[in-house]
ROMAR-893966 format. One record per residue (C-alpha): residue in one letter; x negated, y, z negated. Coordinates in pm, whole numbers, plus 50000, padded with zeros to 5 digits. Example, Ala and Ser with C-alpha at 12.3 -4.5 7.8 and 13.67 -1.06 7.14 Angstrom:
residues 2
A487704955049220/S486334989449286/
END
This chain:
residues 304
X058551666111068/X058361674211422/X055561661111651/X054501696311702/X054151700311391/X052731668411262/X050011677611574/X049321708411398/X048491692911072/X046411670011184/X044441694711375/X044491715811062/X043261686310874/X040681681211142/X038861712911148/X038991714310788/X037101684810712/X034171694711030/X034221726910794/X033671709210471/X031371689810586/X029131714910766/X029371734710471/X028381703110245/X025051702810484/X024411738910416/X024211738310069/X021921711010041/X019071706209819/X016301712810069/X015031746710123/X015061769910424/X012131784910609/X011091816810379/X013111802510116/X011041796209751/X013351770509616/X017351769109543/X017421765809161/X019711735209093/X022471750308867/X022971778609101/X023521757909397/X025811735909198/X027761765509081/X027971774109479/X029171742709588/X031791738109291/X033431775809431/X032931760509770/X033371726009841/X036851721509601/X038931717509913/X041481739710023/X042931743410418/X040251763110567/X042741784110723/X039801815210838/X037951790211026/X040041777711172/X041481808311279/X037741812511399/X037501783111607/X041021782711768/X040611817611873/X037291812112026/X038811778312175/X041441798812346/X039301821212542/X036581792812577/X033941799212354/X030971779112199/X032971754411961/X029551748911771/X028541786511709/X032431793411616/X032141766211326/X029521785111235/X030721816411171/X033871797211046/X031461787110773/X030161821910726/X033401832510657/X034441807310399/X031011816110226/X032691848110203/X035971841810117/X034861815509864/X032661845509707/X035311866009675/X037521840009464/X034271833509281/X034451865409146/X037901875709152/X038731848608902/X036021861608646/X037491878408331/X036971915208471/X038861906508747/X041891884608776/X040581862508514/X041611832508591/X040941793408428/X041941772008771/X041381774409102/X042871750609325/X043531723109077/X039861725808946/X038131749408660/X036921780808787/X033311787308844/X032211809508503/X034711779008314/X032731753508473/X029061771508444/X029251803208284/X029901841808370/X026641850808458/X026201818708705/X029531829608828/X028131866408959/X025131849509049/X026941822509302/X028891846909446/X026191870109530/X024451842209691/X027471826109881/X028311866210040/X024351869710122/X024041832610266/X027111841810494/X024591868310735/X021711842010705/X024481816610858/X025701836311164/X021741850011213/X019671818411211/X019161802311550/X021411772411487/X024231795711558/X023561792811951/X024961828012066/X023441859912254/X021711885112032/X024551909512058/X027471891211953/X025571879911654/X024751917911564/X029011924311640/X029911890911441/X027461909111133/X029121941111205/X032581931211218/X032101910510908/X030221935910687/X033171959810775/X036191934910690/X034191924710394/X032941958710209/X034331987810083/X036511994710360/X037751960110335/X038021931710116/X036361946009811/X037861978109859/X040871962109872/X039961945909531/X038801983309391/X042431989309492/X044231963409335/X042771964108989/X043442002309027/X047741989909059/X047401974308753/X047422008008565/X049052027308785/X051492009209018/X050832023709407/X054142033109631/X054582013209939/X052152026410174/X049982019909905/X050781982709864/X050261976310214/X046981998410245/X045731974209903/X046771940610105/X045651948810451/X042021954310265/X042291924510022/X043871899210206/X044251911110545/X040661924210656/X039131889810636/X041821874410836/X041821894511091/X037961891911159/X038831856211157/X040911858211425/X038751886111655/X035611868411595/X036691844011853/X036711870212091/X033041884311987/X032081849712020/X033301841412370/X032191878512508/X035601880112609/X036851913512706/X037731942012464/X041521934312567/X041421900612425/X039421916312105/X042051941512016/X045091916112113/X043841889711872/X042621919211623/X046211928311628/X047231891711568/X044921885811283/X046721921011148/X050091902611150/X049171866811013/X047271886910761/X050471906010630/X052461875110676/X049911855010481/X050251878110189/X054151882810235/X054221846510208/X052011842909899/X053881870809699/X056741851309753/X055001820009639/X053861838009324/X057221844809258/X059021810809324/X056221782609294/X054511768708961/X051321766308894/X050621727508954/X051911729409342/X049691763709375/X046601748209196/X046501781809010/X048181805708770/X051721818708906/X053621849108808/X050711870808715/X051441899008934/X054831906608814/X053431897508419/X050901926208484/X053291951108638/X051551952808969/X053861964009276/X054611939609565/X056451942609887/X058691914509785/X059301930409434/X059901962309616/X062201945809820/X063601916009768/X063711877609830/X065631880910145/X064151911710281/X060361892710282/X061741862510481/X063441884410742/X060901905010747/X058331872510798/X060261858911081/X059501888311266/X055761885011204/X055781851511346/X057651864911635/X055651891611689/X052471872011681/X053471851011908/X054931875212163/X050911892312120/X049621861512274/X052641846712533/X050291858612856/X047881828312726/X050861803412797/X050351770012670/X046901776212532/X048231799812258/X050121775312121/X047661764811815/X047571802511704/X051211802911789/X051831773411528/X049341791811269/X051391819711209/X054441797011171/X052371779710927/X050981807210736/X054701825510708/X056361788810574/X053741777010355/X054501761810068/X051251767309837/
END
């Protein structure tokens, strides 16, 4: 392992663990202002879909981006938080029995197998809803309007025209496989839509310029595609004990896949140009791009 990449790990590692542990503080026991009370095996179910490890790639896609074009490291965490209360929701429920149905998630039983179904719903619900009351309350130090963009910008990558369209979408496949366009329309709304907010909600939260939004919109766009090329290939090659989760279920249930449409070969070619493309999006940073630069290598080589 290089030193650049050993550097990246550990930086990885880092902000993961600031991430886990903020997130650890925010689902405490204690009450909020204009809360009642959290009941006890709700928050447990929360924390059990939420603090079970994992890389804590979207915030940290959050906080490099807003590190690049100097933003508030603190409020970025934040909203790095937010958006693992999302994504953690959405894993919540997409491992229920109506959805992917799934027993493990990372390593560990899944929320309704640990609790039950209805606890399940329940958590999720309340880990999408805390998400806004994160990125709103005052401890996220930022200007008025960028929180009202950040709630914007997630509500849109997040809804109907996002990630839970996406979802719609990919349930849809499994009875009636989509063509290509489709495929790619289903992943850039399931997978895609959360990463790229990760990576232009740096931009919303430095008040950088709508150039720098769209650029690293654009490079969230390509990490996101590269992040699912990479995991349809890991579905297809990896077992279930490196993934910490069921392998092979896509192709068991018929659904299409870019790599199934095309091939082994065709995916890692076609990854390789992400990367390269990514990092050509953000070369007029020079040297300060290089973290995001390393993340899409990371995200298109990963190996679970």
């Amino acid at each position: 392992m290089d030193s650049t990449h050993s550097s990246f790990e550990n930086r990885l590692k880092d902000n993961a663990g600031k991430t886990e542990a903020l997130l650890n503080r925010l689902l405490a026991d204690g009450s909020l202002n204009d809360e009642i009370v959290r009941p006890d095996r709700l928050l447990r179910a929360m924390r059990h879909g939420v603090l079970n490890g994992g890389k804590r790639l979207r915030p940290f896609l959050v906080m490099e981006s807003a590190a690049l074009l100097g933003g508030n490291a603190e409020a970025a965490l934040r909203v790095g938080a937010a958006l693992e209360c999302v994504h953690c929701y959405s894993l919540v429920h997409d491992d229920l029995p109506a959805m992917d149905d799934d027993d493990l998630r990372r390593g560990q039983p899944t929320v309704h197998i640990a609790f039950d179904y209805a606890t399940a719903i329940l958590a999720g619900d309340s880990l999408l809803t805390y998400a806004f009351d994160i990125i709103a309350a005052p401890e996220t130090e930022l200007p008025a309007d960028r929180k009202m963009a950040l709630v914007l910008a997630l509500s849109r990558a997040a809804g109907i025209g996002g990630m839970a369209g996406g979802q719609a979408l990919d349930l849809a496949a499994e009875k009636e496989p989509p063509d290509e366009k489709g495929i790619t329309t289903l992943q850039a709304m399931k997978t895609g839509a959360l990463i790229r907010f990760a990576c232009e909600a740096g931009a919303i939260i430095s008040g950088a310029p709508v150039e720098d939004r769209k650029r690293l919109r654009t490079f969230g766009e390509k990490i996101g595609l590269a992040f699912q090329l990479a995991d349809d290939l890991l579905d297809l090659t990896a077992d279930a004990t490196t993934m910490g989760k069921a392998t092979g279920k896509d192709a068991s249930r018929g659904k299409g896949t870019l790599v199934a449409l095309h091939g082994q070969e065709w995916a890692e070619t076609t990854l390789a140009k992400l990367v390269n493309d990514a990092a050509d999006l953000l070369s007029g940073y020079g040297d300060k791009a290089d973290v995001l630069t390393e993340t899409a290598r990371f995200v298109a080589n990963r190996k679970s």
